[in-house]
N, C-alpha and C positions, 0 to 999 in steps of 0.2 A: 504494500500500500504506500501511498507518495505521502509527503509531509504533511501535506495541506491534509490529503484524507486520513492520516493516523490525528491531525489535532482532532480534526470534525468528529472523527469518533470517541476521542476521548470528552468530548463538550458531551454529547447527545448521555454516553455513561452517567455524564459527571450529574445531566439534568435528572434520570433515572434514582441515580442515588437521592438528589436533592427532594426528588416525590417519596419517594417510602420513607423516608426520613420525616419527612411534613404530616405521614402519614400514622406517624410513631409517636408513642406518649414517652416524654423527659424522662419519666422512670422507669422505663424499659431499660432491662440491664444491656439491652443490645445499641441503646440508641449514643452513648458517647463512645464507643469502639468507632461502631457503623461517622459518627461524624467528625471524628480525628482520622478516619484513611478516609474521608468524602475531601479534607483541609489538607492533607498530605498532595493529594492528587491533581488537586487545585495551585497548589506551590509549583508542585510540577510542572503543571502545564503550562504556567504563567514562567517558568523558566523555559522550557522547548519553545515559547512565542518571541521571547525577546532574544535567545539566538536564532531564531529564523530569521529576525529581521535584523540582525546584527550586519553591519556590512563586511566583507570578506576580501581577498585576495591585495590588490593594489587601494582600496579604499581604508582598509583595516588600521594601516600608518597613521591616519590624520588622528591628530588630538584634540579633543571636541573645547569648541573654547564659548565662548557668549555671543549673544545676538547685536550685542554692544559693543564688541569687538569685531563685528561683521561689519558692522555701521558706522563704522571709524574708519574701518580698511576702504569700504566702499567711498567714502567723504575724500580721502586722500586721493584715491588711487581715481575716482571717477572726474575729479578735478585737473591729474594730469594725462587720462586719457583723451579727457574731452578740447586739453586745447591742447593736444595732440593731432585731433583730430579737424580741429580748428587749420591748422596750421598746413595739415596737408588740403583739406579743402580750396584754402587760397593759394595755393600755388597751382591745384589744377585752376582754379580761375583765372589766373594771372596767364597759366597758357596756353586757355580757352580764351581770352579776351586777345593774345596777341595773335591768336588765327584768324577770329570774326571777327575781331574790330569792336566787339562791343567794350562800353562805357563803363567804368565804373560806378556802383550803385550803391545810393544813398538809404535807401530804405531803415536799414538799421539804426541811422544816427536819428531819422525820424520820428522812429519809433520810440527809441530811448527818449527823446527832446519832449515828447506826449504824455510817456508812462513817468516822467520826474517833474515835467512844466520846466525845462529847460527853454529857453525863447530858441524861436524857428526863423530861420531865414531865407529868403528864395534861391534856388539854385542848388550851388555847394556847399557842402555841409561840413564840418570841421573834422581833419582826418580824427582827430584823439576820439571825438565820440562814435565816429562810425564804427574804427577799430574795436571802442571800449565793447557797445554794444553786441559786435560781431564776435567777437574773442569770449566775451562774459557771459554771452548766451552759449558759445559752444560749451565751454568749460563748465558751467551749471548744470547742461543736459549732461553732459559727461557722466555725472554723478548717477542718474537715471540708468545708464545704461551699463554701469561698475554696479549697481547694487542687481542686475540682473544677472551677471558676471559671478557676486559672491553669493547667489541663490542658488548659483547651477546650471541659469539658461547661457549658454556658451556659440557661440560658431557661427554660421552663416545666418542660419534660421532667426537666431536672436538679434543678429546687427540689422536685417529686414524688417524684421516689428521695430527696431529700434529708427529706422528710418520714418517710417509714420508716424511714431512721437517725436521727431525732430521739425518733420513738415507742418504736423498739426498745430504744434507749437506755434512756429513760424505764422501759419494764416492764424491763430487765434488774437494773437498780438497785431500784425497787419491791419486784421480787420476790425478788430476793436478800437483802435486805433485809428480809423479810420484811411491810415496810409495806403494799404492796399485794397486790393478786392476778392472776391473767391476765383480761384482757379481756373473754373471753369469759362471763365470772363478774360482770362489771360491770350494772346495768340500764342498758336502750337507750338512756336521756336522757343518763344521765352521761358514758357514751360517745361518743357524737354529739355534746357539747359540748367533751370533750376530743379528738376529733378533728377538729374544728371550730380549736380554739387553736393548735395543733400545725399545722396547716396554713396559717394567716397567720401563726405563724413563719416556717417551713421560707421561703414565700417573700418575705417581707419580707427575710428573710437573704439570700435569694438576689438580691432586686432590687440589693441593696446593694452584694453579693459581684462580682457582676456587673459591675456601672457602677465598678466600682475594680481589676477586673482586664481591662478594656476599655481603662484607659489604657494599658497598657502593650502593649496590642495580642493579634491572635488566640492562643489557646494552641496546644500542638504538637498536639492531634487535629485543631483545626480549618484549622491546615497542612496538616496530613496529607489532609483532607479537599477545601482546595481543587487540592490536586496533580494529583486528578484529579475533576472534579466529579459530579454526577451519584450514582447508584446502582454500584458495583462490586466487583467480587472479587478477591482475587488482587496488592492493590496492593499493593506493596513499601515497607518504612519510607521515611523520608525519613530523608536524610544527617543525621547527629548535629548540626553544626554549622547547621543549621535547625531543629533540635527545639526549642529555647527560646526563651523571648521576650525583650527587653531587662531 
């Protein structure tokens, strides 16, 4: 019989014992033997559950530390992935902008000049704030996509979602702000360039995010995930004191 089905049977047992037992009067000389091996059995089982779910092989190494120390690692680490990620953004822009000829854009100093009451002025906009806002927004999200990182979501698939929290971002401020408009109101090219940027962000942050939440070993999903490998249903958390990493 497989693990799963040696617990299950020992549950259904354990419920069997718990009825005759319920079933029994206190002064029955039978009834404290019968529920010291009912409490014995119980111990057990709840020991065969928490090594099933212990993690094994290459996961086994990490030393479980606090959610608070996740959250600290995350804070550091998502701050220098994210203008990391900054960083490589604007160089693809810079030569994207030296192929097509497009202009440098203001948008962000706009933005920022709105969200603080910074006074506005026509035209060009002061490098320090376009930068500030461009640099400070990437490095903020940073953090968003480091604490996904010291959770466990890792790799391609997570720098992807992480890109629709970068864009969404982006139009929710645009448009609240009145600076921009929805998307869908953009012409094709402009669009396609700006989701072209936004997406060697999202993963440049993430490569970053990645390889410095790596030292510290898997996070608690991908615990969770090698407890039982494979495709499955129905797995049960893993014990607290395995949920975090060092």
């Amino acid at each position: 019989m497989s693990g799963v089905g040696d617990r299950m049977e020992e549950k259904r047992a354990a419920k069997e014992k718990l009825s005759r037992l319920d079933d029994m009067d206190p002064d029955d000389p039978g009834f404290m033997p019968a529920l010291r091996e009912l409490r014995a059995e119980v111990l057990q089982h709840a020991a065969f559950e928490d090594a099933d779910y212990r993690p094994t092989g290459w996961v086994r190494a990490v030393v479980p530390g606090t959610r608070q120390g996740m959250i600290k690692r995350a804070l550091w680490q998502g701050l220098l992935a994210g203008t990391a990620g900054g960083v490589v953004m604007t160089l693809g822009e810079k030569i994207e902008q030296a192929v097509t000829g497009r202009p440098d854009s203001h948008v962000p100093a706009r933005v920022l000049q709105r969200l603080t009451g910074l006074p506005e002025r026509p035209g060009l906009q002061p490098l320090t704030v376009n930068w500030g806002m461009h640099y400070g927004q990437a490095a903020l999200l940073g953090v968003i996509r480091s604490v996904m990182a010291q959770a466990g979501l890792r790799g391609p698939v997570a720098s992807a979602k992480f890109a629709v929290v970068r864009l969404t971002n982006d139009q929710i401020l645009e448009n609240a702000t009145g600076v921009g408009a929805p998307p869908q109101t953009w012409p094709r090219k402009e669009l396609v360039v700006d989701l072209l940027h936004k997406a060697v962000y999202a993963f440049a942050t993430g490569a970053v995010a990645d390889a410095l939440a790596a030292r510290g070993g898997p996070g608690p999903g991908q615990r969770h995930a090698a407890a039982r490998t494979g495709r499955h249903a129905h797995v049960g958390p893993l014990p607290r004191r395995h949920a975090f990493g060092a």
